[in-house]
C-alpha positions in Angstrom: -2.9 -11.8 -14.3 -3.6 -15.4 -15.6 -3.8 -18.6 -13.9 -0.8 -19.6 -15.9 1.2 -16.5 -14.3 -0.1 -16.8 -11.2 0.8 -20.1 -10.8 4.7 -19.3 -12.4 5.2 -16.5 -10.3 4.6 -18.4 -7.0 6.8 -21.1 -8.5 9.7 -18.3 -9.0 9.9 -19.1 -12.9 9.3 -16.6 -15.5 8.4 -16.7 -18.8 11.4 -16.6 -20.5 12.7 -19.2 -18.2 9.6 -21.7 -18.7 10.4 -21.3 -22.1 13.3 -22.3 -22.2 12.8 -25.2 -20.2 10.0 -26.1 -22.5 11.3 -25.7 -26.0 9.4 -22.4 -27.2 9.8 -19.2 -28.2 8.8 -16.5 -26.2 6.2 -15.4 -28.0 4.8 -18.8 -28.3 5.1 -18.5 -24.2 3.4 -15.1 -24.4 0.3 -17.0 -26.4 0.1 -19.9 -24.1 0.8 -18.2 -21.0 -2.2 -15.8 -21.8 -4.8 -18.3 -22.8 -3.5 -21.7 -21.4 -5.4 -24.9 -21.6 -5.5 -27.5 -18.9 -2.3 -29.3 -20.1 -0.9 -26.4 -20.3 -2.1 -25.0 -16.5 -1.4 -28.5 -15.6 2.6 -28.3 -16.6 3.1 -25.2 -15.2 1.4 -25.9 -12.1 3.8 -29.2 -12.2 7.4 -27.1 -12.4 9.5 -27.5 -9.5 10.1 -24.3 -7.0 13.0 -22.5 -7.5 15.1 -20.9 -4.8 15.9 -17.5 -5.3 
């Protein structure tokens, strides 16, 4: 597991979600999710928890 995951699971987003939120595709998600730079770390890291 990634950083990038890590970091989204403890937030309670997934992928798909993120996505969506950000404006991509999933497969562009998929890319960035499995070799994410700092901004990209950074912005995920940055999401707001989500309850339930």
């Amino acid at each position: 597991m990634t950083a990038f995951h890590q970091a989204a699971r403890e937030k309670g987003w997934t992928l798909v979600e993120i996505g969506q939120r950000w404006g991509v595709s999933e497969r562009q998600m998929s890319r960035i999710a499995n070799n994410p730079s700092q901004k990209d770390l950074d912005a995920v890291r940055g999401l707001p928890a989500k309850n339930g």
